[in-house]
N, C-alpha and C positions, 0 to 999 in steps of 0.2 A: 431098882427094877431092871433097868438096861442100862448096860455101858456100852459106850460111843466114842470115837473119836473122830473131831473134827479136822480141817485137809490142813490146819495149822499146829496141828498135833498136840492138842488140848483134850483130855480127857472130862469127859461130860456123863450124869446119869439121866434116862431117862425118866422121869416121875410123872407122878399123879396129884394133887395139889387139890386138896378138898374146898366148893366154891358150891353157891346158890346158883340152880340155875332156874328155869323158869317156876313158875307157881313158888319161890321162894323154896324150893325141895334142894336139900344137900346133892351137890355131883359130885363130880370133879371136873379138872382139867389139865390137858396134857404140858409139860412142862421140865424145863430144862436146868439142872444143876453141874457146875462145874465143880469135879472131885478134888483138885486141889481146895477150895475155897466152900467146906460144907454147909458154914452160919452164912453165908451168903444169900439173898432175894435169888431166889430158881427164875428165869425168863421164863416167862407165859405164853402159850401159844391159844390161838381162837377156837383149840378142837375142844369140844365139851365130852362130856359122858353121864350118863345118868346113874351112875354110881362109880365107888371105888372098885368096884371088880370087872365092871365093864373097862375102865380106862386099862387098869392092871393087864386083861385079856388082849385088848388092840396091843399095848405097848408091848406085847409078847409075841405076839402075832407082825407087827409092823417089820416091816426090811431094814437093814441098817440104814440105805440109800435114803429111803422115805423120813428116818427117822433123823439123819443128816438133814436131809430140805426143810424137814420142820425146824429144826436146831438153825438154821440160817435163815431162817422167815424170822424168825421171833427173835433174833439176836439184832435183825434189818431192821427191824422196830424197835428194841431196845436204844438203838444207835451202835453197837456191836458190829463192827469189821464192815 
């Protein structure tokens, strides 16, 4: 969706990551994959969406800046740097 790179020079995409959210209804949520490593678990972040196109639309919309803080909140919870 979006490429990123982190201040440690790791290139990252930004994704969307299909997930129940409330009433049991299909979302998504925003979410991080490193491009060297693509079979890898993507880090999750706590933003939701209520569909695939709504998440698709912000992550296109988002600033790199923004989409970096995300990328290092979720990586601070993963135990990540």
């Amino acid at each position: 969706m979006r490429e990123i790179t982190d201040k440690a020079g790791t290139r990252w995409e930004a994704i969307s990551v299909s997930t129940y959210g409330a009433h049991r209804k299909l979302g998504a949520t925003l979410a991080f994959r490193r491009l060297d490593e693509p079979d890898a678990e993507p880090l999750t972040t706590p933003i939701t969406f209520n569909s695939d196109e709504a998440a698709a639309f912000a992550i296109s919309t988002m600033s790199d800046a923004e989409l970096r803080r995300r990328l290092t909140m979720a990586g601070a919870v993963a135990g990540h740097r």
